[in-house]
N, CA and C atoms as an extended XYZ file, in Angstrom:
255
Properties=species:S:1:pos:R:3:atomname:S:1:resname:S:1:resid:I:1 pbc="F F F"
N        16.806      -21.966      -12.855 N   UNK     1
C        17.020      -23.284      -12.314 CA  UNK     1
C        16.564      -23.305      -10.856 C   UNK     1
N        15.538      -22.627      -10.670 N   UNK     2
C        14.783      -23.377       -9.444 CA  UNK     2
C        14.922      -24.919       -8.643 C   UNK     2
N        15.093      -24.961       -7.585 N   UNK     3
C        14.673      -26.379       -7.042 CA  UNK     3
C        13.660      -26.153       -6.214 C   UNK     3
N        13.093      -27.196       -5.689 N   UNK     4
C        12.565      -27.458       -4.441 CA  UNK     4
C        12.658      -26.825       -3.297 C   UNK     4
N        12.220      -26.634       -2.145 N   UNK     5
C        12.391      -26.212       -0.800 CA  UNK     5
C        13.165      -27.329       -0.597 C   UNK     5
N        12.397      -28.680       -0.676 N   UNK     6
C        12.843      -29.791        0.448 CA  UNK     6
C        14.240      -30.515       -0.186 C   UNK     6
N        14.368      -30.394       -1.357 N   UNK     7
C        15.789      -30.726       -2.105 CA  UNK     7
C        16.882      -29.442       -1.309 C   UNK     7
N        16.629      -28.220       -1.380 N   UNK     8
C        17.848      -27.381       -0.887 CA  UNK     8
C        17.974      -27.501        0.755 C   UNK     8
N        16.715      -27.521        1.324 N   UNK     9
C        16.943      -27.557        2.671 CA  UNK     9
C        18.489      -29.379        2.980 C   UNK     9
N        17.996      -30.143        2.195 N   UNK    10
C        18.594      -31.627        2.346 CA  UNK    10
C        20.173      -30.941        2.333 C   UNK    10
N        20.863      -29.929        1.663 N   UNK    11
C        22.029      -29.926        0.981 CA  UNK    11
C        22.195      -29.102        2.657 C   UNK    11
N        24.282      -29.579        2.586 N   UNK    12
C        25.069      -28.359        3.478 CA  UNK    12
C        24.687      -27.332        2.961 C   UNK    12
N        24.175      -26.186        3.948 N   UNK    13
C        24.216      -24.769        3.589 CA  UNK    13
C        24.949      -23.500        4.687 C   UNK    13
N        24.598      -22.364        4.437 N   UNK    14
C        25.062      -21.424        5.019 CA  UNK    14
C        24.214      -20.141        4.768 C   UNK    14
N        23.839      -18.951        5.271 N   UNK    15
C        22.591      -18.281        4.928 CA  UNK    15
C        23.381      -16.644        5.691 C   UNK    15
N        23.837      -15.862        4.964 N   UNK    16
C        23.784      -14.249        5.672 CA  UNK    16
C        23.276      -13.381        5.139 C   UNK    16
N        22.923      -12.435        5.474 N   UNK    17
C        22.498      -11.226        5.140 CA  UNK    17
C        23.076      -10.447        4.283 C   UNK    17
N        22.658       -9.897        3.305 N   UNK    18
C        23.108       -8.859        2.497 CA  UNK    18
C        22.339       -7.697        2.227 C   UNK    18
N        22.765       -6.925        1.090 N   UNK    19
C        21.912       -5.817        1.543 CA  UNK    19
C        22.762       -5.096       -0.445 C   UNK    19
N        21.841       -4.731       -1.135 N   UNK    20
C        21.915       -4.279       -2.206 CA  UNK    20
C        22.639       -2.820       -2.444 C   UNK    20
N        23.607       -2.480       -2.831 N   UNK    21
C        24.695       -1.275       -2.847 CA  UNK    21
C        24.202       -0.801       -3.553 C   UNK    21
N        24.147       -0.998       -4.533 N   UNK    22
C        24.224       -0.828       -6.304 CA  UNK    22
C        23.552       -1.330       -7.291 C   UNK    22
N        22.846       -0.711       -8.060 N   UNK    23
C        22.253       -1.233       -9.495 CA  UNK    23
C        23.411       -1.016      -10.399 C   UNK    23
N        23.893       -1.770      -11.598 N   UNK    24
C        25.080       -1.242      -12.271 CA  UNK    24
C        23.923       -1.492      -13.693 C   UNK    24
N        23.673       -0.617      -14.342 N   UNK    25
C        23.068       -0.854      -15.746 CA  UNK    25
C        23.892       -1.110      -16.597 C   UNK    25
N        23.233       -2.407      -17.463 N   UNK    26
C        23.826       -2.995      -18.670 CA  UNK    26
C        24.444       -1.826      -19.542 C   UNK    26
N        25.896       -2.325      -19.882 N   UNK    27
C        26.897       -1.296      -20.774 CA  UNK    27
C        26.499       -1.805      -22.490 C   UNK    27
N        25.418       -2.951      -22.720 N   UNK    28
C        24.960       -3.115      -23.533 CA  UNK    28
C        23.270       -4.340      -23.566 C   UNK    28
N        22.805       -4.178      -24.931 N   UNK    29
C        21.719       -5.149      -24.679 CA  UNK    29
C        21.635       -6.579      -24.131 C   UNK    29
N        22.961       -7.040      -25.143 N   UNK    30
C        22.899       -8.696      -24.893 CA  UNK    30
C        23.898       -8.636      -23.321 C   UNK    30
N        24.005       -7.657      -22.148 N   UNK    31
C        25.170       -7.952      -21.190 CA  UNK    31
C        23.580       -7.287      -19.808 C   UNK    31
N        23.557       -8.676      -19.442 N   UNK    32
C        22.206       -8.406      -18.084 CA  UNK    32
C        22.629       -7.308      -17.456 C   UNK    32
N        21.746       -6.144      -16.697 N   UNK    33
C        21.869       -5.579      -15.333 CA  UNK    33
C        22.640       -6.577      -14.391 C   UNK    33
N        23.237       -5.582      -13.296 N   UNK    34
C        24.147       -6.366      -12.312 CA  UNK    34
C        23.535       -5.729      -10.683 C   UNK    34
N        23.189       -6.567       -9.677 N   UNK    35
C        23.255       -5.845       -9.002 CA  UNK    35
C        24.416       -6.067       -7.744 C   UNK    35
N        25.043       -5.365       -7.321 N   UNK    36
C        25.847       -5.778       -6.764 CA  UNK    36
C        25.614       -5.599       -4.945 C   UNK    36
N        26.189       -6.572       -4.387 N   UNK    37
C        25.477       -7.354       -2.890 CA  UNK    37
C        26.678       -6.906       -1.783 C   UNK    37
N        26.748       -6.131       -0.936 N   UNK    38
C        27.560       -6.326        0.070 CA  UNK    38
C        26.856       -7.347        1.612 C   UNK    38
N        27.822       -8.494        1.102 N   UNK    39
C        27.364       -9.740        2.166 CA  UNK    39
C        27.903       -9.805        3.567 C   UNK    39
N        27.416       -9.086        4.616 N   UNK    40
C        27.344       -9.087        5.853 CA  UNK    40
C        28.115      -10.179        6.601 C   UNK    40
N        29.397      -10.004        7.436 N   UNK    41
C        29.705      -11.093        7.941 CA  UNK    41
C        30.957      -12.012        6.962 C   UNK    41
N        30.930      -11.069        5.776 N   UNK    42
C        32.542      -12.103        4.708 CA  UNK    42
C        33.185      -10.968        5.214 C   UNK    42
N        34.481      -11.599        4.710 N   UNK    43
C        35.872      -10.961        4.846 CA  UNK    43
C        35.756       -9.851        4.139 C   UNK    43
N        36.744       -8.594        4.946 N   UNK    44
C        36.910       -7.478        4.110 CA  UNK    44
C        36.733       -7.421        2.646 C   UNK    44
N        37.680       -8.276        2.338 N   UNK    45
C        38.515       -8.139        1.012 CA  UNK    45
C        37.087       -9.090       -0.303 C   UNK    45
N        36.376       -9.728        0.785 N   UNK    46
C        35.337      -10.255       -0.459 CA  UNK    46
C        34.571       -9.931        0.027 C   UNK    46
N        33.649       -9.083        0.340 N   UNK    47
C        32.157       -8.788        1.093 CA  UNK    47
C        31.412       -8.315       -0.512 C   UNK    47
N        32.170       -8.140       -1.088 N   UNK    48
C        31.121       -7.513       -2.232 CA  UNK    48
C        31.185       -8.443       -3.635 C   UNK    48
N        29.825       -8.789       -3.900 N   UNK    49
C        29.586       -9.852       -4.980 CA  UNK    49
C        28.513       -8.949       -5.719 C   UNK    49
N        28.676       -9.723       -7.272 N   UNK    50
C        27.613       -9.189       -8.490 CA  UNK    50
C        26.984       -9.887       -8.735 C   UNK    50
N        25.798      -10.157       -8.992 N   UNK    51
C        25.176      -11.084       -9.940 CA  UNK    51
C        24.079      -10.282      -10.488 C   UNK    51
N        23.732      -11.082      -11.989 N   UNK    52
C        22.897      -10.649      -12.864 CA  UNK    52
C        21.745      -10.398      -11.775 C   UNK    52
N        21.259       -9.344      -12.133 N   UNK    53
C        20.040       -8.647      -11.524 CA  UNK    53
C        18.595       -9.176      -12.554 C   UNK    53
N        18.223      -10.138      -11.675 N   UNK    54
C        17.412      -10.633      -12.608 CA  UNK    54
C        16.917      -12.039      -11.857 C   UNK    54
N        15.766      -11.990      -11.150 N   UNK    55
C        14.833      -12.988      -10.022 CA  UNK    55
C        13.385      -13.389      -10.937 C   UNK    55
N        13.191      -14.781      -10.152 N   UNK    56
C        11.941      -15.376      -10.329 CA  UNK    56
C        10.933      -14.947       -8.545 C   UNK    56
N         9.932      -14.408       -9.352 N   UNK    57
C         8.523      -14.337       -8.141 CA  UNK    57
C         8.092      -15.836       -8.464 C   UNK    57
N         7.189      -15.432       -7.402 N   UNK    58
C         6.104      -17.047       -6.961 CA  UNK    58
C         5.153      -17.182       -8.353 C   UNK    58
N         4.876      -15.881       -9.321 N   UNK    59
C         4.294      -16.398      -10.094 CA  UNK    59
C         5.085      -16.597      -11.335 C   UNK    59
N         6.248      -16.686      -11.460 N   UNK    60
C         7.143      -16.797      -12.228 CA  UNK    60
C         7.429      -15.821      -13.603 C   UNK    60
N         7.034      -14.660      -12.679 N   UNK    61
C         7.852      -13.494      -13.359 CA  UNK    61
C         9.096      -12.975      -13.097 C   UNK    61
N         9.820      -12.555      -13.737 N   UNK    62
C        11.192      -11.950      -13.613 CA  UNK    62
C        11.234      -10.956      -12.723 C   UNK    62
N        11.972      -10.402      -11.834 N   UNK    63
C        12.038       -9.432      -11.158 CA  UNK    63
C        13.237       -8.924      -10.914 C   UNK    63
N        13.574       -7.398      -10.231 N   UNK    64
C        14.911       -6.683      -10.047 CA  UNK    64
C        14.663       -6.585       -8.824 C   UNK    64
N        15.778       -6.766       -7.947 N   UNK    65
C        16.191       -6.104       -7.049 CA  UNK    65
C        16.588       -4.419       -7.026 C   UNK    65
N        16.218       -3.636       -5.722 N   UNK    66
C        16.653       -2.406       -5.917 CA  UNK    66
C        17.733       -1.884       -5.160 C   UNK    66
N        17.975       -0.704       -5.084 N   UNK    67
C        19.382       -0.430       -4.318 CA  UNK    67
C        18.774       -0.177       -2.739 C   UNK    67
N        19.607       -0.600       -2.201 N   UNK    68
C        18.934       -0.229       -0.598 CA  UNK    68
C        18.100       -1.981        0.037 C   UNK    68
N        17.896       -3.108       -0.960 N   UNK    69
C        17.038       -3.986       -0.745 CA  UNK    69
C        18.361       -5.032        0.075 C   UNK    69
N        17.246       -5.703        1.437 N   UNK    70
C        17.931       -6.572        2.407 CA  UNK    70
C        17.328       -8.102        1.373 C   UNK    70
N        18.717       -8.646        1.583 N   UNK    71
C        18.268      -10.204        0.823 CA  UNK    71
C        19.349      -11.354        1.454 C   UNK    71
N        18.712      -11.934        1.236 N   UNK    72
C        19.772      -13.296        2.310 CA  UNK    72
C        20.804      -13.812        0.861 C   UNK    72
N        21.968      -14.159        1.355 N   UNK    73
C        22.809      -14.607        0.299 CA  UNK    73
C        22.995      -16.485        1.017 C   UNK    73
N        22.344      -17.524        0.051 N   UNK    74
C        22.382      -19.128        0.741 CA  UNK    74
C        23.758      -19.251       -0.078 C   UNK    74
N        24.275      -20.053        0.422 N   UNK    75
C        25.467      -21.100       -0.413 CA  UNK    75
C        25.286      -22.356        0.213 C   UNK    75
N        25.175      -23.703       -1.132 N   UNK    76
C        24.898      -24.623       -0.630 CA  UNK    76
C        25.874      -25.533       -1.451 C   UNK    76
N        25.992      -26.942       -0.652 N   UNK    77
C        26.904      -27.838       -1.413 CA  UNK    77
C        26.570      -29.255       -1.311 C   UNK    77
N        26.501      -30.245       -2.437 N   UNK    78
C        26.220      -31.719       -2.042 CA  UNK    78
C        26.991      -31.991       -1.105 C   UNK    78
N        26.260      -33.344       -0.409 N   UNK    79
C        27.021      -33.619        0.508 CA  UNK    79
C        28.255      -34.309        0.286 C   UNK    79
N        28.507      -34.465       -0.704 N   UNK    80
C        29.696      -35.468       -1.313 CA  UNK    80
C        30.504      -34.662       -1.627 C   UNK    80
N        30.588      -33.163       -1.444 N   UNK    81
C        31.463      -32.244       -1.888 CA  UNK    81
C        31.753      -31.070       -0.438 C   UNK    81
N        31.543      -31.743        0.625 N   UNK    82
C        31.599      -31.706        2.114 CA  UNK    82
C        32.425      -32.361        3.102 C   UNK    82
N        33.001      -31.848        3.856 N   UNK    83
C        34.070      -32.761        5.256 CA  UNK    83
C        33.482      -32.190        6.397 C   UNK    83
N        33.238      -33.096        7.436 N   UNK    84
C        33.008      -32.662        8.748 CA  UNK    84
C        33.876      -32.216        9.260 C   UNK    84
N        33.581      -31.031        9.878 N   UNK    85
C        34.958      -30.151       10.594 CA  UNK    85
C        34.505      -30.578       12.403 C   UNK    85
């Protein structure tokens, strides 16, 4: 589910650094690789997130992340699901 540049740039976001811990290999076929992310800058207690290990390139091939790899972690939100602080 790709979007746009100019659709995500429009949304609230937030952008830090992470940095790849871990490859965890699938404990079966139908269950994706995981790679798991320690995100620079979260709280102790949540700095470390998983997600399926499994990216789109520019030519829209699948790709892995490896262990040791720097990657930005975005979180973004409509604006209708936003309060000005």
């Amino acid at each position: 589910m790709d979007k746009n540049t100019n659709d995500q740039d429009e949304k609230p976001s937030t952008t830090m650094p992470g940095v790849v811990q871990k490859v965890i290999p699938s404990p079966h076929p139908s269950v994706p690789e995981k790679a798991e992310i320690e995100v620079k800058g979260a709280d102790d207690l949540y700095r470390e997130i998983r997600v399926d290990n499994a990216l789109t390139d520019k030519d829209g091939d699948t790709v892995r992340l490896k262990k040791g790899a720097e990657v930005d972690v975005t979180i973004q939100a409509d604006e209708k699901d936003t309060t000005k602080h």
